[in-house]
mmJSON file of the N, C-alpha and C atoms, coordinates in Angstrom:
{"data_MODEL":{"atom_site":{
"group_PDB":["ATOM","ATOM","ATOM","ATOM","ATOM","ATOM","ATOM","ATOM","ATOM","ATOM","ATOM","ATOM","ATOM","ATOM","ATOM","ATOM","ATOM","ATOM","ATOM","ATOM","ATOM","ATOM","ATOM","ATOM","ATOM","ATOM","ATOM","ATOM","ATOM","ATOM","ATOM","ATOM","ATOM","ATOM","ATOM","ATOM","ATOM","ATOM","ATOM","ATOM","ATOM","ATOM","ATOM","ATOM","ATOM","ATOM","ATOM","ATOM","ATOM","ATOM","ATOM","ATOM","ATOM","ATOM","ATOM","ATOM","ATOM","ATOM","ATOM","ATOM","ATOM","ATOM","ATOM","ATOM","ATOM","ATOM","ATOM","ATOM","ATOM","ATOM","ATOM","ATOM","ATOM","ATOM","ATOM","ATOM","ATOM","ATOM","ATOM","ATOM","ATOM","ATOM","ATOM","ATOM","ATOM","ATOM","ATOM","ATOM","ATOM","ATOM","ATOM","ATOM","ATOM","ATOM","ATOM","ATOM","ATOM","ATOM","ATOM","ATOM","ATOM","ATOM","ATOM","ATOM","ATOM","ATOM","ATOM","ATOM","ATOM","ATOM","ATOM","ATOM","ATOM","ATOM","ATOM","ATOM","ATOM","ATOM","ATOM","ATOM","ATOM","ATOM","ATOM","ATOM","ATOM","ATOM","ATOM","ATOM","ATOM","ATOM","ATOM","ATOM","ATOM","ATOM","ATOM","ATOM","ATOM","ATOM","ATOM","ATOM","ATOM","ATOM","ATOM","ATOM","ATOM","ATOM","ATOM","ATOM","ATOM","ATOM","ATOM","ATOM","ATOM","ATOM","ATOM","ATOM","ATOM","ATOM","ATOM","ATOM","ATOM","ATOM","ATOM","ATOM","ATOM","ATOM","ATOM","ATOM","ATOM","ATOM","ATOM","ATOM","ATOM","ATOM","ATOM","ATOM","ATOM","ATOM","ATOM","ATOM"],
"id":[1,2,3,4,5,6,7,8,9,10,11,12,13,14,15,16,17,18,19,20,21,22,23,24,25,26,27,28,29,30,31,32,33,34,35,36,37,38,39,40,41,42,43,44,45,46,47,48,49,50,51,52,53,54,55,56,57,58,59,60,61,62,63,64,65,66,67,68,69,70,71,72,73,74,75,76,77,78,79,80,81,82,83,84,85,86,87,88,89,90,91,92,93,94,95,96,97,98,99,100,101,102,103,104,105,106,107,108,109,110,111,112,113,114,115,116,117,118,119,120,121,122,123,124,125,126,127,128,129,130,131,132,133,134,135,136,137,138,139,140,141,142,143,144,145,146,147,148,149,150,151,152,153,154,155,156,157,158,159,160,161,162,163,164,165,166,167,168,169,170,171,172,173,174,175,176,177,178,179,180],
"type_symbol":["N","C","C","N","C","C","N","C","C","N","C","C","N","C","C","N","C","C","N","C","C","N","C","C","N","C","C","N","C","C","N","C","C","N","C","C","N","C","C","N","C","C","N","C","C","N","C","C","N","C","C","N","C","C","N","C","C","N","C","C","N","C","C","N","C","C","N","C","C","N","C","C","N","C","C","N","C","C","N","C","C","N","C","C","N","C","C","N","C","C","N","C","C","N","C","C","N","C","C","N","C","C","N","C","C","N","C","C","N","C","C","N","C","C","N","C","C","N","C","C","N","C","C","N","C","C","N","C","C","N","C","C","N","C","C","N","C","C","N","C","C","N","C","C","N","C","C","N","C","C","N","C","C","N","C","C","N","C","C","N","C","C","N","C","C","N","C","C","N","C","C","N","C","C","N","C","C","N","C","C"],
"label_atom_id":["N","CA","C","N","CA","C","N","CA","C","N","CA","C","N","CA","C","N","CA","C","N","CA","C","N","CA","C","N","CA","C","N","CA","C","N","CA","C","N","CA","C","N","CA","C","N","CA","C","N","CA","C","N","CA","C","N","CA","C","N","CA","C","N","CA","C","N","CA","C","N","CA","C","N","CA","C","N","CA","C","N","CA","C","N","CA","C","N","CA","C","N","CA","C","N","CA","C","N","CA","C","N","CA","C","N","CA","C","N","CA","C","N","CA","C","N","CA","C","N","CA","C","N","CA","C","N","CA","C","N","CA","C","N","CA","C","N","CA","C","N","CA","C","N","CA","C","N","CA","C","N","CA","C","N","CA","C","N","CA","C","N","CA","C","N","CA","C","N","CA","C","N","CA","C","N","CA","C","N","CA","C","N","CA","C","N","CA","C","N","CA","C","N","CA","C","N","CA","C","N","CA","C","N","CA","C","N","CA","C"],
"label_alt_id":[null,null,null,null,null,null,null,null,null,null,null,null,null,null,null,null,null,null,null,null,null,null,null,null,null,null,null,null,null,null,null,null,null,null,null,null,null,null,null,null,null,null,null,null,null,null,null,null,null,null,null,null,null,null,null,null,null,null,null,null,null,null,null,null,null,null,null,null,null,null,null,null,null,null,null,null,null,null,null,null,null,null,null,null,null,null,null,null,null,null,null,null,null,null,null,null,null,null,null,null,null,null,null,null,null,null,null,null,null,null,null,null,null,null,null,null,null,null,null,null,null,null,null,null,null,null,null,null,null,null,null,null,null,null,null,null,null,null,null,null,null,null,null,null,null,null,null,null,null,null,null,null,null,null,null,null,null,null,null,null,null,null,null,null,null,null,null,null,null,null,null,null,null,null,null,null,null,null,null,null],
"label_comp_id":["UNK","UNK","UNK","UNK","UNK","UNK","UNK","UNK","UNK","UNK","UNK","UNK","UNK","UNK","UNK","UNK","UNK","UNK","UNK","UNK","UNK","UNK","UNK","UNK","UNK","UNK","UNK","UNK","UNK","UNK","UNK","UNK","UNK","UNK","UNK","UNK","UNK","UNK","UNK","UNK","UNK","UNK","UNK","UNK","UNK","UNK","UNK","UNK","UNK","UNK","UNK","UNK","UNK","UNK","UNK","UNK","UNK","UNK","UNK","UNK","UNK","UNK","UNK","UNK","UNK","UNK","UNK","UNK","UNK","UNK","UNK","UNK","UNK","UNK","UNK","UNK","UNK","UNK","UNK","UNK","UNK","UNK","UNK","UNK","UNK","UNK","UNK","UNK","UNK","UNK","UNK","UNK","UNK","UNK","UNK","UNK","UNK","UNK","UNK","UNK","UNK","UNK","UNK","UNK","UNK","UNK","UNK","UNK","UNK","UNK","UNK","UNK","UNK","UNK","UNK","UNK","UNK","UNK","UNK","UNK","UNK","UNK","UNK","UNK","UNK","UNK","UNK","UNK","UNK","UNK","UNK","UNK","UNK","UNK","UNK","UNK","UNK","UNK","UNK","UNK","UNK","UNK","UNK","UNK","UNK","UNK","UNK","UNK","UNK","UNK","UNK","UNK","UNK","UNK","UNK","UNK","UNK","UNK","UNK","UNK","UNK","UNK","UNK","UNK","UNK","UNK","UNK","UNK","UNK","UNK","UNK","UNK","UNK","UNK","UNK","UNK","UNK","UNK","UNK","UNK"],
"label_asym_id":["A","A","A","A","A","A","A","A","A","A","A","A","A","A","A","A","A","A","A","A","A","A","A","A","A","A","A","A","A","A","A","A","A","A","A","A","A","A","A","A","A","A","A","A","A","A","A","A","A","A","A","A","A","A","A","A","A","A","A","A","A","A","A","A","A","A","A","A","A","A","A","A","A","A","A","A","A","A","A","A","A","A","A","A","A","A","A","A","A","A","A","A","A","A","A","A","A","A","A","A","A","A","A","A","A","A","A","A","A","A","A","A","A","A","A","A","A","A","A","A","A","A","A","A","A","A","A","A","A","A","A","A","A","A","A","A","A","A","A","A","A","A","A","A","A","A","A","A","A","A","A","A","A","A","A","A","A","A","A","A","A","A","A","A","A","A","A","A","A","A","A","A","A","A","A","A","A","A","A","A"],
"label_entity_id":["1","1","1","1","1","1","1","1","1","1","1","1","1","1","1","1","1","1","1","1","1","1","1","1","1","1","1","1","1","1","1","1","1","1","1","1","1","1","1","1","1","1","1","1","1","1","1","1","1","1","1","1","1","1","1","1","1","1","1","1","1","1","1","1","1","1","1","1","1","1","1","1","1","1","1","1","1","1","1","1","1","1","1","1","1","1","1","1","1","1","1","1","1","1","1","1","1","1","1","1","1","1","1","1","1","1","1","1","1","1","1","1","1","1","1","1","1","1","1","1","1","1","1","1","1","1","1","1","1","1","1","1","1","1","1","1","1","1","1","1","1","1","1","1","1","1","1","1","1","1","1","1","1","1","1","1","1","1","1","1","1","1","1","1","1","1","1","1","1","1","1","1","1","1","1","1","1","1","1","1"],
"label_seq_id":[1,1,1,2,2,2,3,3,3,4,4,4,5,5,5,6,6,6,7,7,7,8,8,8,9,9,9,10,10,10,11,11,11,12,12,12,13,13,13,14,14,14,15,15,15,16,16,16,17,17,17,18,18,18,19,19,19,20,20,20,21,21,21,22,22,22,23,23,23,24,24,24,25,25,25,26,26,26,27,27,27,28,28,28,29,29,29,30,30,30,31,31,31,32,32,32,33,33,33,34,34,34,35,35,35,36,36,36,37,37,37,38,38,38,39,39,39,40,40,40,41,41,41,42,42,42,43,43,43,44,44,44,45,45,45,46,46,46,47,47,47,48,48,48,49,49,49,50,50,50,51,51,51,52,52,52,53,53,53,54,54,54,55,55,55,56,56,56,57,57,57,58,58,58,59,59,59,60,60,60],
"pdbx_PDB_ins_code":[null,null,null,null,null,null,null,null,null,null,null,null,null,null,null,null,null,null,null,null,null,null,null,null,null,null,null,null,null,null,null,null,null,null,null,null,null,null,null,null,null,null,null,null,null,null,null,null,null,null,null,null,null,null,null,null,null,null,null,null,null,null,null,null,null,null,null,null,null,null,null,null,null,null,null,null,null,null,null,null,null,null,null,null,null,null,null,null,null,null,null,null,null,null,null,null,null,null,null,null,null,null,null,null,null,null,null,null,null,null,null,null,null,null,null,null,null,null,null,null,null,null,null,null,null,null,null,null,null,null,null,null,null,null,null,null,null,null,null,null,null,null,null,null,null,null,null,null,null,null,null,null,null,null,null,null,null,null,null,null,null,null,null,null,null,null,null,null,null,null,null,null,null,null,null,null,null,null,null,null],
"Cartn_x":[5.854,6.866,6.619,7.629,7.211,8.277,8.176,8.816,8.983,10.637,11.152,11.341,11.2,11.068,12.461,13.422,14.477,14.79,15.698,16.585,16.201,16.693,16.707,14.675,14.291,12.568,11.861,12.135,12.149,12.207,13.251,14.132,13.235,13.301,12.11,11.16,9.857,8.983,8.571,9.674,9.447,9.63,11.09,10.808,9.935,9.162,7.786,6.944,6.855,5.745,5.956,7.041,7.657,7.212,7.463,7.275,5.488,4.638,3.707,2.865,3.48,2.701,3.254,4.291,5.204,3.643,3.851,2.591,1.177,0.478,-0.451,-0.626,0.436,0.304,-0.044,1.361,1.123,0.236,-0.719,-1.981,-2.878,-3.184,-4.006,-3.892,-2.415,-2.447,-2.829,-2.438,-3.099,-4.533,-5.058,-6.733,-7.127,-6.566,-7.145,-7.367,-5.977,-6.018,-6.748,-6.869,-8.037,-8.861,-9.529,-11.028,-11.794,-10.233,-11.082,-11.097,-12.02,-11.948,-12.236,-10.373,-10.407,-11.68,-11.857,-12.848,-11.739,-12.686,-12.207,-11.509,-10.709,-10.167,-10.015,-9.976,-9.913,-9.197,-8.896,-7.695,-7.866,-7.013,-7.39,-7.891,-8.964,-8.833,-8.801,-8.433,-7.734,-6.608,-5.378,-4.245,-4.024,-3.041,-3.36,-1.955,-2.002,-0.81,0.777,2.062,2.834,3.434,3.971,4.218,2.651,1.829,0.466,-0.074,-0.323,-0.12,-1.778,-1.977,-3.551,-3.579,-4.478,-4.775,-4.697,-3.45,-3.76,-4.606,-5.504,-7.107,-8.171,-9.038,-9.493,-10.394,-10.936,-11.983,-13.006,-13.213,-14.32,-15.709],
"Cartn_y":[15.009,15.378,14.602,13.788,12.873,13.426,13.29,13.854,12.413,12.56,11.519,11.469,10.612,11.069,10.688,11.388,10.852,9.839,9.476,8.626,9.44,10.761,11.247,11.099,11.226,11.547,10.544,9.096,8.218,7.754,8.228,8.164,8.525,9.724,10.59,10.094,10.304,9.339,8.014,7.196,5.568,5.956,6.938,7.528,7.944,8.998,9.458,8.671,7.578,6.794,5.868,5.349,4.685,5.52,6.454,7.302,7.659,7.888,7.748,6.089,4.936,3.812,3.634,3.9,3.755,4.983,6.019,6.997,6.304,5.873,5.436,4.214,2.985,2.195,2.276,3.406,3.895,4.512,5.23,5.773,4.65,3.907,2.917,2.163,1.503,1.146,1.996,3.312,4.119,4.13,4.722,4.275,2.747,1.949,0.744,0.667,1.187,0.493,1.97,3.292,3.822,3.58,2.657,2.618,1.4,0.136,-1.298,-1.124,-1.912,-2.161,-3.181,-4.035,-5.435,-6.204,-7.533,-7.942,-8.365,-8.292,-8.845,-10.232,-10.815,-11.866,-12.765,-13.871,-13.681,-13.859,-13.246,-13.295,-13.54,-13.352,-13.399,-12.024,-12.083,-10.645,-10.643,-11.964,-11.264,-11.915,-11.512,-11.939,-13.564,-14.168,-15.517,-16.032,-17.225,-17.473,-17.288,-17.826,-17.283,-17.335,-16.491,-16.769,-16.261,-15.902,-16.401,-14.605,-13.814,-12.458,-12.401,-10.797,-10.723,-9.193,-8.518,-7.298,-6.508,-5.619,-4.16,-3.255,-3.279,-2.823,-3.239,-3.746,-4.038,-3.315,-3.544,-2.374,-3.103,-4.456,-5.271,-4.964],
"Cartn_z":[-43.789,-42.83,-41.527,-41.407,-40.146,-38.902,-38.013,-36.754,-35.518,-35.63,-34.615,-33.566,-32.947,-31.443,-30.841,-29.98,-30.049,-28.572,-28.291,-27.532,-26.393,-26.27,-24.96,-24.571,-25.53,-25.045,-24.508,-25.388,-25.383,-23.765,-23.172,-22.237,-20.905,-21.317,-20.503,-20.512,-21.342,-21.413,-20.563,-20.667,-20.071,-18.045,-17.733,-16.614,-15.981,-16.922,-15.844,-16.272,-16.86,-16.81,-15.851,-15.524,-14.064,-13.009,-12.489,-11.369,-11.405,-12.154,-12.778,-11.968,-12.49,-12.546,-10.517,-10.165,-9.116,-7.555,-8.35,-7.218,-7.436,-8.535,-8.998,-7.803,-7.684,-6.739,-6.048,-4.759,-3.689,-3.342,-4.199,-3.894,-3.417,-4.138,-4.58,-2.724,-2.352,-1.185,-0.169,-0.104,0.672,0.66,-0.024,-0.658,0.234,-0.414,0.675,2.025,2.38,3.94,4.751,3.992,4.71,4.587,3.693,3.117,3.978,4.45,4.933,6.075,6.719,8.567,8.596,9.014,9.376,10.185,10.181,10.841,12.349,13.318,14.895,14.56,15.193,15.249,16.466,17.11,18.138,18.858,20.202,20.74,22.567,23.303,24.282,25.103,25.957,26.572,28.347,28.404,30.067,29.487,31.0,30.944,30.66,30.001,29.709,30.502,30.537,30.905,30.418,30.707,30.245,28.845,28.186,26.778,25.805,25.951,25.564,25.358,24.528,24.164,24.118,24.358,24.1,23.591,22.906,22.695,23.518,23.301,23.983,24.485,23.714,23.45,22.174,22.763,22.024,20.845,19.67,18.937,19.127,19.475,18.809,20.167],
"occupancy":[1.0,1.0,1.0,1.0,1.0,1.0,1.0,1.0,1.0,1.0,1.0,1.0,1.0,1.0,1.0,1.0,1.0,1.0,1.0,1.0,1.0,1.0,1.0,1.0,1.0,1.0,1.0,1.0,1.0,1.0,1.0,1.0,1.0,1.0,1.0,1.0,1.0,1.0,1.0,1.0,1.0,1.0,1.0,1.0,1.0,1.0,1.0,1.0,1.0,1.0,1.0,1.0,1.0,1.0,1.0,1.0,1.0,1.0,1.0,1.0,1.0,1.0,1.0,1.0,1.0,1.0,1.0,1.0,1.0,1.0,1.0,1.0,1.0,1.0,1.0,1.0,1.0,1.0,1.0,1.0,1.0,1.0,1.0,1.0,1.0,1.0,1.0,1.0,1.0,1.0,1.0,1.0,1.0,1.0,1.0,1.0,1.0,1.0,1.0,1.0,1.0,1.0,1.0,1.0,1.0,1.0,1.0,1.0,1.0,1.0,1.0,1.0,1.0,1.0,1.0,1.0,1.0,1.0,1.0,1.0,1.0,1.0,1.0,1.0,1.0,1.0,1.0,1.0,1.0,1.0,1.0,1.0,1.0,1.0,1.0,1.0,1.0,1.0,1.0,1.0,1.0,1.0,1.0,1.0,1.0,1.0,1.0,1.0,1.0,1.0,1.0,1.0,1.0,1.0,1.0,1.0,1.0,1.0,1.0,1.0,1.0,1.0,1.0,1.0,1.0,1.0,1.0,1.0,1.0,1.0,1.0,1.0,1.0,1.0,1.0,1.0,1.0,1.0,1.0,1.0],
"B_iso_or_equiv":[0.0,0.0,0.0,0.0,0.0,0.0,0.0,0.0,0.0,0.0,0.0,0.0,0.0,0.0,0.0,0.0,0.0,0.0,0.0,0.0,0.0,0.0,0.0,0.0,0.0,0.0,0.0,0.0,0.0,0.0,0.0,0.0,0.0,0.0,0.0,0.0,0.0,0.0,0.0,0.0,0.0,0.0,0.0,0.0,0.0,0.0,0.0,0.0,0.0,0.0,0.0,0.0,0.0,0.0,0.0,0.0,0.0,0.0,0.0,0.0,0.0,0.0,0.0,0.0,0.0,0.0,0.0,0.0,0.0,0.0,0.0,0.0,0.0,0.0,0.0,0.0,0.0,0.0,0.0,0.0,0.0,0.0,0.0,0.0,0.0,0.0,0.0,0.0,0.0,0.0,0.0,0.0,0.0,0.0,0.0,0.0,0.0,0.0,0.0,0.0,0.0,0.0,0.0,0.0,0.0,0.0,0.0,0.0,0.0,0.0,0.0,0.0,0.0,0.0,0.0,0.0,0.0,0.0,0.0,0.0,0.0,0.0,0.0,0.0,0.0,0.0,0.0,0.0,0.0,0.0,0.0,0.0,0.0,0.0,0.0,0.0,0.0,0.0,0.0,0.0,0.0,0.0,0.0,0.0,0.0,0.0,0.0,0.0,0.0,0.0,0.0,0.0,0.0,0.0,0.0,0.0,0.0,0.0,0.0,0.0,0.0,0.0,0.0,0.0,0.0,0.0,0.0,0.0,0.0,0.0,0.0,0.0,0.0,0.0,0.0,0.0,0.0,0.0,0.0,0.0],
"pdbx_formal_charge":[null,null,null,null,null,null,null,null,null,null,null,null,null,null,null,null,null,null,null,null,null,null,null,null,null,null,null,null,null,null,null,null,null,null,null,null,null,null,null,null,null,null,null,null,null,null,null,null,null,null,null,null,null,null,null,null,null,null,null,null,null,null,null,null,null,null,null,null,null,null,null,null,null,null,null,null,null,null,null,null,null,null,null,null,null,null,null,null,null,null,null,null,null,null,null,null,null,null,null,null,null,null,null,null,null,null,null,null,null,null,null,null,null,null,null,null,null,null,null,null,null,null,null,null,null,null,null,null,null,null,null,null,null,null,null,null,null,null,null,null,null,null,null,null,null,null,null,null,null,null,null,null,null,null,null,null,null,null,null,null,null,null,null,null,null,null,null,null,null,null,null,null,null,null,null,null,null,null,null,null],
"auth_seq_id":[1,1,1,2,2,2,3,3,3,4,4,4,5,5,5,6,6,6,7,7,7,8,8,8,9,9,9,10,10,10,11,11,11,12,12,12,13,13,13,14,14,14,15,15,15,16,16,16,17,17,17,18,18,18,19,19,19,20,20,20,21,21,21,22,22,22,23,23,23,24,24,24,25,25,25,26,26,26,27,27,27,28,28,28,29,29,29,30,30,30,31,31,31,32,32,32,33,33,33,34,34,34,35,35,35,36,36,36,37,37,37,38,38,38,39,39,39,40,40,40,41,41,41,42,42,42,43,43,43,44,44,44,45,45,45,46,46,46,47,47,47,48,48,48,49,49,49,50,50,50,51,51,51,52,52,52,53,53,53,54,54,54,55,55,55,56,56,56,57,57,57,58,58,58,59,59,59,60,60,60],
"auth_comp_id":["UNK","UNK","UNK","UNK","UNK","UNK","UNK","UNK","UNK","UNK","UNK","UNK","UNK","UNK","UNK","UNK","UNK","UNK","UNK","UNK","UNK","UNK","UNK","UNK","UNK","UNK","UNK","UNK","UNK","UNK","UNK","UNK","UNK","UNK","UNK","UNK","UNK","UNK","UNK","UNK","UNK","UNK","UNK","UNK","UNK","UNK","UNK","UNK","UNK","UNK","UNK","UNK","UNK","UNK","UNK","UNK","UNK","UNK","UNK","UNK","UNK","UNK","UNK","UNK","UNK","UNK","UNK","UNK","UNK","UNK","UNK","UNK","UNK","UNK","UNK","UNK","UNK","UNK","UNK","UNK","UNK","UNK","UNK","UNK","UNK","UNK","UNK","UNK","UNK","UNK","UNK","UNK","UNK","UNK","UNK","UNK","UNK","UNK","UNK","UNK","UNK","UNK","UNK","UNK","UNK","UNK","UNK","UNK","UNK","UNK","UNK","UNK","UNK","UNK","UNK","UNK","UNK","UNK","UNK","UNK","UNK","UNK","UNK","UNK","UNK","UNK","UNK","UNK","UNK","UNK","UNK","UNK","UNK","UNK","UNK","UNK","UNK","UNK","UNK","UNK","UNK","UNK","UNK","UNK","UNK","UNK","UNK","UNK","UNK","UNK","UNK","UNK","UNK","UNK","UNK","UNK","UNK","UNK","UNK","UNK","UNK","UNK","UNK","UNK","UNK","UNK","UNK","UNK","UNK","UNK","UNK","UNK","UNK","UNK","UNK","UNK","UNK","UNK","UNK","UNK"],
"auth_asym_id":["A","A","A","A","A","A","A","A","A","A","A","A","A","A","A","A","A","A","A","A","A","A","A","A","A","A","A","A","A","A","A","A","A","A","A","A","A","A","A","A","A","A","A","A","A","A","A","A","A","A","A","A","A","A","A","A","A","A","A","A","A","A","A","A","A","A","A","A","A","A","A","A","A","A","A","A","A","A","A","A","A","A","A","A","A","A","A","A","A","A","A","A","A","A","A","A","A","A","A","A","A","A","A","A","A","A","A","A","A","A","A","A","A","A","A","A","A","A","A","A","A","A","A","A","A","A","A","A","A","A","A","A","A","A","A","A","A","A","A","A","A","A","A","A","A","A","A","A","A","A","A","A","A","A","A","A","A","A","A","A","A","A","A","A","A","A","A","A","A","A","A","A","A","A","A","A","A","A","A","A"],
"auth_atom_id":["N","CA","C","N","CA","C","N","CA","C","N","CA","C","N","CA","C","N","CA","C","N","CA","C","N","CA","C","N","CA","C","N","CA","C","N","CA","C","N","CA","C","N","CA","C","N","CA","C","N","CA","C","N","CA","C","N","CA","C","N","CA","C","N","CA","C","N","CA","C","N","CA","C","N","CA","C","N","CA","C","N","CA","C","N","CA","C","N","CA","C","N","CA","C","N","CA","C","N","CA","C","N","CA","C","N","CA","C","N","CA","C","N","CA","C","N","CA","C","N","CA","C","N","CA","C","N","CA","C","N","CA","C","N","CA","C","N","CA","C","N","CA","C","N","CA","C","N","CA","C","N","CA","C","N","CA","C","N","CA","C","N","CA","C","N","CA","C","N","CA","C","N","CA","C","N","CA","C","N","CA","C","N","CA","C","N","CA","C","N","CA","C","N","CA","C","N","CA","C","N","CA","C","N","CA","C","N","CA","C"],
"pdbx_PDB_model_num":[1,1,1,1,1,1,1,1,1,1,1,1,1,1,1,1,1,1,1,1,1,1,1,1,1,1,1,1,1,1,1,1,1,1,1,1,1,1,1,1,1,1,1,1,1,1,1,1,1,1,1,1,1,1,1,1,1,1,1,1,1,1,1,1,1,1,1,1,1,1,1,1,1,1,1,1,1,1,1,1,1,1,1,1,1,1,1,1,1,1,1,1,1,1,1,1,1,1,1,1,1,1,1,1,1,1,1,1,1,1,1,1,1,1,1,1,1,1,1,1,1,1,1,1,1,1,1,1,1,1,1,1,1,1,1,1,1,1,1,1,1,1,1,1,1,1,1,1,1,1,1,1,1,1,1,1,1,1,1,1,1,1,1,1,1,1,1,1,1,1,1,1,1,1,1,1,1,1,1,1]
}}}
């Protein structure tokens, strides 16, 4: 006695495995970017001349 799986399940199935692989991601990026701490880069830290941007505050 074999048992078929139908169209609609099928259906279902491939959906929550989308939504499934779709949270799995988004976790995953979340997970990262709490987990790393960029390295310093460098930038300017007094005022520079015009046009010429510097850190708000710095962490480094």
């Amino acid at each position: 006695m074999t048992a078929r799986i139908g169209t609609r399940t099928k259906v279902a199935l491939a959906v929550f495995a989308g939504i499934g692989l779709f949270a799995a991601a988004n976790l995953h990026l979340i997970w990262r970017s709490v987990s790393s701490q960029p390295d310093c880069v460098a930038h300017l830290k007094a005022p520079g001349p015009e046009g010429q941007f510097r850190a708000a505050q710095s962490s480094c």
